[in-house]
C-alpha positions in Angstrom: 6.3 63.4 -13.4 7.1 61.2 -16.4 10.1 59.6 -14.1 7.5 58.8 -11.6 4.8 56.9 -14.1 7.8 55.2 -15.5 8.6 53.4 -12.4 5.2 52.7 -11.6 4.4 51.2 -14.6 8.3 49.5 -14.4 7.0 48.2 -11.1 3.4 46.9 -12.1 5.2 44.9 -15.5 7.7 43.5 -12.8 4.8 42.5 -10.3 2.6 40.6 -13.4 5.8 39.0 -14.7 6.5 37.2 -11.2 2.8 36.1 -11.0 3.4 34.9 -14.5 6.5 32.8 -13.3 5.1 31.6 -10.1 2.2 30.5 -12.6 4.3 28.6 -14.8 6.6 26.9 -12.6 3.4 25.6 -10.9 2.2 24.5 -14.0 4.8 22.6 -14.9 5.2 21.6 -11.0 1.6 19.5 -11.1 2.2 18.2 -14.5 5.1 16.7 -14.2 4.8 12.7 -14.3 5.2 10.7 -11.0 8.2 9.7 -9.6 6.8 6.3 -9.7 5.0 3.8 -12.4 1.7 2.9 -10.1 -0.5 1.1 -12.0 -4.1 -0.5 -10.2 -4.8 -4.1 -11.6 -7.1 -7.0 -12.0 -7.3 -9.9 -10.6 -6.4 -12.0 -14.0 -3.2 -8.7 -14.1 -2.6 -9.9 -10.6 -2.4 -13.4 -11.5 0.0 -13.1 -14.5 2.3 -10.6 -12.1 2.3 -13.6 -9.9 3.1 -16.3 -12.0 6.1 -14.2 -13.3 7.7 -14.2 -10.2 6.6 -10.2 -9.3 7.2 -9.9 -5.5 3.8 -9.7 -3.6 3.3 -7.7 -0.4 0.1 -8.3 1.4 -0.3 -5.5 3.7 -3.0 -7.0 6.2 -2.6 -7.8 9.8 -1.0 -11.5 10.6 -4.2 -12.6 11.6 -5.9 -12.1 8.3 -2.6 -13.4 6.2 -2.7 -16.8 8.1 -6.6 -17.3 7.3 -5.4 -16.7 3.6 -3.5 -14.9 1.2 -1.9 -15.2 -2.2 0.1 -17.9 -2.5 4.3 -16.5 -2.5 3.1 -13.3 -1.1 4.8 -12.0 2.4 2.9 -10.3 4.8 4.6 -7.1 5.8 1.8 -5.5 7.7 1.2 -1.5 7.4 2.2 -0.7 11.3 6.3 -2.3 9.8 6.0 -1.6 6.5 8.3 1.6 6.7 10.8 -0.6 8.5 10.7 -3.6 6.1 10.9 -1.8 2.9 13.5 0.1 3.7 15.8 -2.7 3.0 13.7 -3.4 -0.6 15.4 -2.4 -3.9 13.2 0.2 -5.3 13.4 -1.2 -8.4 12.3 -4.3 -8.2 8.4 -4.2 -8.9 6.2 -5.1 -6.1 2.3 -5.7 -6.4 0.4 -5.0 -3.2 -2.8 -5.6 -1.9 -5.0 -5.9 1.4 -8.7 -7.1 2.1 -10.6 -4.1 -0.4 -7.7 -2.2 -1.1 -7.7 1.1 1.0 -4.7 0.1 3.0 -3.1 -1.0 0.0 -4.1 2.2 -1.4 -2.0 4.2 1.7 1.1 1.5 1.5 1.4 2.4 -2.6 1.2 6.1 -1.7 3.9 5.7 1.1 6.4 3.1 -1.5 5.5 5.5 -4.5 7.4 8.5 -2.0 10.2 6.4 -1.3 11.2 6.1 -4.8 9.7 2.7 -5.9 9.7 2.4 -9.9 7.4 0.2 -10.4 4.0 -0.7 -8.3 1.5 -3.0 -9.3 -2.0 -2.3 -6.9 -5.0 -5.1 -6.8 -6.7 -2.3 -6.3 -10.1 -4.2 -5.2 -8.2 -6.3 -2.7 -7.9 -9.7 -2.1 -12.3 -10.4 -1.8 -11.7 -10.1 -6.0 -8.6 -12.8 -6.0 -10.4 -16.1 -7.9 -6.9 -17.9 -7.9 -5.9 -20.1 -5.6 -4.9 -19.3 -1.9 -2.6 -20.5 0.8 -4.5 -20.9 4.0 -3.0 -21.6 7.6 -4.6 -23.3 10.2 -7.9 -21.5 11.7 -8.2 -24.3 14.1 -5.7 -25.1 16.7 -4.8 -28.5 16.9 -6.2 -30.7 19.4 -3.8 -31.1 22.4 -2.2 -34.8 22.3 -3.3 -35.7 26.5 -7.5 -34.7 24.5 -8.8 -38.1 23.6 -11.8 -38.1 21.4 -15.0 -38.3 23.7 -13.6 -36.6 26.4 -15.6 -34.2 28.0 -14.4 -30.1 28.3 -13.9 -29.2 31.6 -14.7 -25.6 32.4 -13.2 -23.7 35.5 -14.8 -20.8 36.5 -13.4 -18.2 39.0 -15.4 -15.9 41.0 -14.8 -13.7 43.5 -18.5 -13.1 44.6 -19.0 -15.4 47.8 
């Protein structure tokens, strides 16, 4: 009988000793630093990061880069920013941003996993930015046969005769 209590308590210390590992090496699993140095910034941060020649990566659509956007920054929306920075060095630093920063927020997440060192997040977005901005045109230009005074002519098409 002796033999048989011995293995069951062998068997028990064996069973609390791998709940004990499986505990540690989780432990140490969730505390272990990020592969990544992501830090969020401020505008003024942002600014200095700019002015030292940091590469800046607006992650908005094309539409909202041309109305404005830092100036040096290249717009590398989120639909091809998989594609694009897969030709990056990950260890040149990058600082990111979008409108309020929640897509910014997903494009840091998504460089952070491919082994960027070093991210830099305006983590408020652009609507905080109180430096000066590059703007494109939001008004086409007026064709060159449009003299001034003209009246618009309107064509309208239907097909209820």
């Amino acid at each position: 009988m002796t033999d048989g209590r011995c293995s069951l308590d062998a068997k028990k210390i064996l069973l609390w000793a791998g709940v004990a590992l499986v505990i540690v090496v989780g432990a140490v699993f969730l505390m272990r630093p990020a592969s990544g140095d992501v830090q969020n910034v401020t505008p003024d941060r942002a600014a200095e990061l700019v002015a030292d020649g940091v590469r800046v990566v607006d992650v908005r659509t094309p539409g909202e880069y041309d109305l404005s956007h830092i100036p040096g920054a290249e717009n590398v929306p989120m639909d091809v920013l998989a594609s694009e920075a897969s030709a990056w060095d990950p260890g040149e630093p990058l600082l990111v941003y979008c409108t309020t920063g929640a897509r910014s927020a997903q494009a840091v997440t998504y460089l952070e996993a491919q082994g960027f060192e070093t991210i830099y997040h305006l983590d408020a977005g652009i609507v905080t930015w109180s430096g000066d901005l590059e703007k494109g045109s939001e008004i086409a230009e007026m064709p060159a046969d449009v003299k001034p005074g003209d009246s618009p002519v309107i064509y309208e098409f239907s097909t209820d005769w």
